[in-house]
C-alpha positions, -999 to 999 in steps of 0.1 A, spaced: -841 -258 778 -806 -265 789 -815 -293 816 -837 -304 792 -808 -312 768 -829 -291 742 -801 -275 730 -776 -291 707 -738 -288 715 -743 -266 752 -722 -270 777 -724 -257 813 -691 -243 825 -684 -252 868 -696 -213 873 -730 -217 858 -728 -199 832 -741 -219 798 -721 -218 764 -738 -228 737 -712 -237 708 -718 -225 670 -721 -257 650 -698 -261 623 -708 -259 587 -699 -275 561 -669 -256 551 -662 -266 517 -684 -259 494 -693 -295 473 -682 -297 432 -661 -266 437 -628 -272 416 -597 -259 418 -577 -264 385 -537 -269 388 -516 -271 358 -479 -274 352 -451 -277 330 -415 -280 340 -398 -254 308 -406 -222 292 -404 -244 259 -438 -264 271 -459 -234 275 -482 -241 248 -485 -278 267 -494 -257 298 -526 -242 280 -540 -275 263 -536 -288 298 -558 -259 315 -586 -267 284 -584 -302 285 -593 -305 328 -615 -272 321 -635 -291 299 -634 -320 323 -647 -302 351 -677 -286 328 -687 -322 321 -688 -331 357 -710 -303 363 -687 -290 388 -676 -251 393 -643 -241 393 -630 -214 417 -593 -211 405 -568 -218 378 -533 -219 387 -512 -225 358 -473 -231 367 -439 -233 347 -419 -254 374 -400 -288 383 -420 -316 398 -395 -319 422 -389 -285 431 -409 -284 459 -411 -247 464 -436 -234 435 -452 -205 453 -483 -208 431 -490 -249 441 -485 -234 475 -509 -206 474 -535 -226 462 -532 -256 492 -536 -226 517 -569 -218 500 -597 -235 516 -626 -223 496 -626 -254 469 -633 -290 474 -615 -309 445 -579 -301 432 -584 -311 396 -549 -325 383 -541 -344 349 -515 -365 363 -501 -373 391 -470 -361 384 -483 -329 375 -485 -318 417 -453 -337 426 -427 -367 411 -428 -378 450 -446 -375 480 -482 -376 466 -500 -395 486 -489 -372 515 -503 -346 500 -532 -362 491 -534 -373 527 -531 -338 543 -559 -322 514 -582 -354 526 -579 -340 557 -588 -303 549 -619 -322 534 -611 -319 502 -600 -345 473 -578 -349 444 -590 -356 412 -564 -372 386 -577 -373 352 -552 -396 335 -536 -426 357 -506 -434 345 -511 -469 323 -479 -482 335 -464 -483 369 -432 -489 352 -438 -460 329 -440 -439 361 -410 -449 378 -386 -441 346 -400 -408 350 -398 -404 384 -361 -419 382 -349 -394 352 -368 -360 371 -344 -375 398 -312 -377 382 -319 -341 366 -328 -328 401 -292 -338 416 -274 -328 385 -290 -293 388 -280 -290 422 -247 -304 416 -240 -277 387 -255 -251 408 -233 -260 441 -202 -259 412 -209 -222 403 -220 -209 435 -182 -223 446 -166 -205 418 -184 -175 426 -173 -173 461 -138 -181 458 -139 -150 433 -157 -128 457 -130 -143 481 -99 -136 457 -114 -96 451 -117 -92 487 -74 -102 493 -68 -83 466 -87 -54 479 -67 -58 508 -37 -62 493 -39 -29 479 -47 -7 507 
């Protein structure tokens, strides 16, 4: 059957000996949703839950399933929300069902959607933004509020040291 090229994806190794290679399935199962929500404060909880109905009622009327719902409290820019992460790793969905945009990431999203397009899966944005303009003032605010926070957090992590420092001399200076 072999030298008849009857079976699909064999090959014949220089010993002889015939492999015959599994074919791949269609791992993603199709209409499978995976539902991400976020909101950057404690404050906007309530925000967070009329997000999750609003793209769970979306995905009913699609007719599509949905496999997970990963709701997050967390900075668009912040890019180390262990729950976002968690759910990229998971391979068992086929659209990532966002409201906006900015609701994955403030920057880098078409890398992102890049790398899920080539895991075979899509992202589904629910509400485009109306206004590019409207966009960038957001972006360029989550941007200034990013530095600042880092700014004010470098200032007390330096205060904290040099008084970790200045108990240490005088721990020494007593002894």
């Amino acid at each position: 059957m072999f030298k008849d090229g009857k079976i699909p994806e064999a090959k014949q190794l220089p010993t002889g000996t015939i492999v015959v290679l599994e074919e791949e399935k269609d791992a993603l199962p199709k209409d499978t949703v995976a539902i991400y929500a976020r909101v950057s404060s404690h404050e906007n909880k309530d925000n967070l839950e009329r997000q999750v109905e609003r793209l769970k009622e979306y995905a009913i009327a699609r007719g599509w399933k949905i496999i997970y719902v990963v709701k997050e409290i967390g900075s668009g820019v912040n890019d180390a929300r262990p729950k976002l992460i968690g759910l990229l790793k998971r391979k068992n969905y086929s659209i990532l069902l966002l409201e906006h945009k900015d609701r994955l990431t403030r920057f880098g999203f078409n890398y992102l959607k890049f790398l899920t397009e080539n895991q075979g899966k899509t992202i589904e944005v629910v509400n485009s933004a109306e206004e590019e303009k409207e966009d960038i003032v957001q972006d360029f605010v989550s941007v200034i509020y990013s530095f600042a926070a880092k700014l004010y957090g470098l200032r007390r992590a330096k205060r904290k040291t040099e008084k970790i420092v200045k108990e240490i001399v005088e721990n020494n200076d007593t002894k």
